[in-house]
C-alpha positions as CSV (number, residue, x, y, z in Angstrom):
1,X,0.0,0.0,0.0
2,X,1.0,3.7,-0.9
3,X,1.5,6.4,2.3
4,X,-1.2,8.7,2.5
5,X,1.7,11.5,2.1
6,X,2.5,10.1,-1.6
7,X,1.3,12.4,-4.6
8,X,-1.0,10.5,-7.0
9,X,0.9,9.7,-10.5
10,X,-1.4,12.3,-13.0
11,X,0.3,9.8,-15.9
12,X,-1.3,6.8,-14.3
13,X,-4.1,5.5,-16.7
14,X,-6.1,2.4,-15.3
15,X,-6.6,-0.3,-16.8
16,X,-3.8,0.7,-19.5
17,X,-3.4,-3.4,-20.7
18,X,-7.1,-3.4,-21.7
19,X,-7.1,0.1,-23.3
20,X,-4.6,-1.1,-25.7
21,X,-6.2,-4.2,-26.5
22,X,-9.8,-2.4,-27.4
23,X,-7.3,0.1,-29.1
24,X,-5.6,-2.7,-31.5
25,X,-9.0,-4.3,-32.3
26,X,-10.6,-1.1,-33.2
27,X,-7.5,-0.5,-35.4
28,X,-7.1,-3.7,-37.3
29,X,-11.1,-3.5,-37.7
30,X,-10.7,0.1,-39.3
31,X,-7.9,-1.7,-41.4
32,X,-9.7,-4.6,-42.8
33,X,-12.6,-2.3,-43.3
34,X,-11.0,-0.8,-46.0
35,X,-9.4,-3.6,-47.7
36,X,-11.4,-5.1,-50.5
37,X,-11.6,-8.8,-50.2
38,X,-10.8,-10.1,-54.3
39,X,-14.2,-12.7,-55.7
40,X,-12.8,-16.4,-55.8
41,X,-13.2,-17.3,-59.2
42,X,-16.1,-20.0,-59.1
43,X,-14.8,-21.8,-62.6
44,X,-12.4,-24.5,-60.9
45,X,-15.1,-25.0,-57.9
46,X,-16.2,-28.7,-59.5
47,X,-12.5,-29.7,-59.5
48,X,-11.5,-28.8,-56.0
49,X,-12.8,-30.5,-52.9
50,X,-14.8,-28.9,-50.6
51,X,-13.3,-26.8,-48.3
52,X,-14.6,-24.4,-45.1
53,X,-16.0,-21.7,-45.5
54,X,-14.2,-18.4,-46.4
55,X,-14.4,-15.8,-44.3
56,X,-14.3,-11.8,-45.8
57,X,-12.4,-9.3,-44.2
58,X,-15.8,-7.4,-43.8
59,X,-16.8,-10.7,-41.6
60,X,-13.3,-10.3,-39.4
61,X,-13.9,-6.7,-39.3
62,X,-17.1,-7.1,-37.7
63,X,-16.1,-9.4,-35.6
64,X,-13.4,-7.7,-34.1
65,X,-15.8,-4.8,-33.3
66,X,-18.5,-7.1,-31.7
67,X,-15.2,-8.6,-29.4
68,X,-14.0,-5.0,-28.5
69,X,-17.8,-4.4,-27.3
70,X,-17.7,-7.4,-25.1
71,X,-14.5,-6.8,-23.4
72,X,-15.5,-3.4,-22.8
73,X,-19.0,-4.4,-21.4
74,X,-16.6,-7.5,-19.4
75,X,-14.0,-5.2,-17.9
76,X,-16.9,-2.1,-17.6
77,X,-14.7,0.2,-19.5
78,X,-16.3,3.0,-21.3
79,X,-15.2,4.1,-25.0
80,X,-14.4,6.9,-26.5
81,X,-17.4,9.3,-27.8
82,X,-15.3,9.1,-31.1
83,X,-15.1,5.8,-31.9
84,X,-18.4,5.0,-31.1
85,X,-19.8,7.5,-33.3
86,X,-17.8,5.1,-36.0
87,X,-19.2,2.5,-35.1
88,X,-22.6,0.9,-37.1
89,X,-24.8,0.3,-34.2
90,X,-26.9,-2.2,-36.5
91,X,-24.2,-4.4,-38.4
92,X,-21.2,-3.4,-36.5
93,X,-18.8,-2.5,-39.3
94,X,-16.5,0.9,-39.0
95,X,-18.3,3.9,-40.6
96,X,-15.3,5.2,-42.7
97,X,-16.5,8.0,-45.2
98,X,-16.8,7.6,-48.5
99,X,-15.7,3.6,-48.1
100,X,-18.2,2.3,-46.0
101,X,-20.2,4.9,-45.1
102,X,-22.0,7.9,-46.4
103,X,-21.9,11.0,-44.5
104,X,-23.5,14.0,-45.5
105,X,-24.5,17.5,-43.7
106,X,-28.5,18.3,-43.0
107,X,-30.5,20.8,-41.6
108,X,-32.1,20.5,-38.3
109,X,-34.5,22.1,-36.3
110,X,-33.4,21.2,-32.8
111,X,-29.8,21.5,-33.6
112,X,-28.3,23.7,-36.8
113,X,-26.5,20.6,-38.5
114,X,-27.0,16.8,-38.5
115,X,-23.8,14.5,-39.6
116,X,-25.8,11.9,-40.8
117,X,-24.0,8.7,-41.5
118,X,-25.4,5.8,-43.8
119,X,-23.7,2.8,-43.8
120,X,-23.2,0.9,-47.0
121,X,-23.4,-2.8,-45.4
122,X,-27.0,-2.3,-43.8
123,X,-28.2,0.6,-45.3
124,X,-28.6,2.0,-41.6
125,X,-28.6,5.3,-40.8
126,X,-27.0,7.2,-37.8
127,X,-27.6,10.8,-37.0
128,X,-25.3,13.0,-34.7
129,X,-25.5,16.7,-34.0
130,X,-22.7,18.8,-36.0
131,X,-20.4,20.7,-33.7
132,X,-21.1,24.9,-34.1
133,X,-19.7,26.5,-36.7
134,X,-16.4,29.0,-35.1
135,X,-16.7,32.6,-36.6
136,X,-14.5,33.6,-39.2
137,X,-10.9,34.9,-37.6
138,X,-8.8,38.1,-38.0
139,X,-6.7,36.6,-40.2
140,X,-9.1,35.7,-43.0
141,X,-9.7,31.7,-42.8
142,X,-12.8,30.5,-42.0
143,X,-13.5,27.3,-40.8
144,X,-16.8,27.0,-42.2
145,X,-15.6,27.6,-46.0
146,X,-13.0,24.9,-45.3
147,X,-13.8,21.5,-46.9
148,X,-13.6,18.9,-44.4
149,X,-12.6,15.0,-46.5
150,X,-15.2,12.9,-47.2
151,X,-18.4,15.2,-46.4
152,X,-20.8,16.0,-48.6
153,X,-23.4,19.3,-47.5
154,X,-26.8,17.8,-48.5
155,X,-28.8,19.3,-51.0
156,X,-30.8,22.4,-50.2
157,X,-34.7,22.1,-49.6
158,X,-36.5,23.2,-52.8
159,X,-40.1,24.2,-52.9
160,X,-40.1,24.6,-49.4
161,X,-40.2,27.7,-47.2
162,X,-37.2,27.8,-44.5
163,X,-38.7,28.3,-41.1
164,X,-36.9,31.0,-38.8
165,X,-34.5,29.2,-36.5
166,X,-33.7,30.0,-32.8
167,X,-31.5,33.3,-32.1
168,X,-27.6,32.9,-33.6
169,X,-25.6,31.5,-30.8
170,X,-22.8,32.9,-28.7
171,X,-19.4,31.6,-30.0
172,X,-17.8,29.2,-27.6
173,X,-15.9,30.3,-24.6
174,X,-12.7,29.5,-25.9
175,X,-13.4,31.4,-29.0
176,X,-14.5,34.4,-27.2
177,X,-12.3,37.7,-26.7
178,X,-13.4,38.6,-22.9
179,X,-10.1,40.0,-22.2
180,X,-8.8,38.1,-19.1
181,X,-6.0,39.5,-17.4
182,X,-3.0,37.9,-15.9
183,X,-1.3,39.3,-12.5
184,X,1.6,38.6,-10.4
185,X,0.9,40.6,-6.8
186,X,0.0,43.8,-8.1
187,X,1.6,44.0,-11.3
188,X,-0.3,43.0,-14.6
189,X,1.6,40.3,-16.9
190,X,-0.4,40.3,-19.7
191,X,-3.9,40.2,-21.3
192,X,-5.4,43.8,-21.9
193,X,-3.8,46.2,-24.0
194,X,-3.1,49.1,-21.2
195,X,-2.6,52.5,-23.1
């Protein structure tokens, strides 16, 4: 046992061995996902004896995917937001756009943008809030008029009147300009201009 005087190690991660492991298998899953698996050529099938069953790399895929769920549900460890949201809820295969998913941008009228995600196995489809758009910066670049890989904005509605959404949102905090100022004692360090 540790003395109560010892400082906790902040680098100490629990459970690090079976972190790893989820880690690998969600990997080689994203892997084999986007390998394509070559058609056996069915011409020479009368000649050869039977064999066992081949399995895809799709299959494998999935079933590493359905194994990380279970030793996460085992060892009750929780994963990440991120990987979940890759994850087909209804056939288990990695959502990776453009390969084996579809993701496209549409309007909402909880939230301003839906990711929605269509996977190409099951035809499913999964729908997940879009993170707010950041204003445009001093310098020039927006990140709204920067294309992001593999997403396609929907088409706009036609025919159809737009209804008038909830008030424009604050930016985030961390976006915001509030001026905080930094002291030592009495002395200012840094943050507002002082003129």
């Amino acid at each position: 046992k540790g003395n109560r005087g010892d400082v906790p190690n902040p680098n100490h991660i629990s459970n690090k061995d079976i972190i790893q492991r989820l880690n690998f298998l969600y990997q080689a899953s994203a892997l084999l996902g986007t390998i394509s698996t070559p058609v056996p050529c069915s011409a020479n099938a009368r000649h050869q004896p039977k064999r066992k069953r081949v399995v895809t790399t799709s299959e494998l895929s999935r079933s590493y995917i359905d194994t990380m769920r279970i030793v996460g549900q085992k060892t009750n460890t929780k994963m990440d937001p991120s990987v979940k949201r890759c994850i087909c809820k209804n056939c288990s295969s990695v959502l990776i756009p453009g390969i084996s998913a579809t993701v496209r941008v549409k309007d909402s009228t909880s939230h301003r943008h839906l990711v929605s995600y269509v996977c190409h196995a099951c035809r499913s489809e999964r729908r997940i809030p879009a993170p707010p758009v950041l204003p445009d910066d001093p310098m020039g670049a927006s990140y709204a008029n920067q294309p992001v890989a593999g997403i396609v904005p929907a088409k706009p509605l036609q025919g159809r009147r737009r209804r008038h959404g909830p008030a424009p949102r604050l930016p985030p905090h961390f976006a915001r300009d509030i001026g905080h100022v930094v002291f030592r004692g009495d002395q200012i360090i840094s943050g507002v201009d002082l003129e």
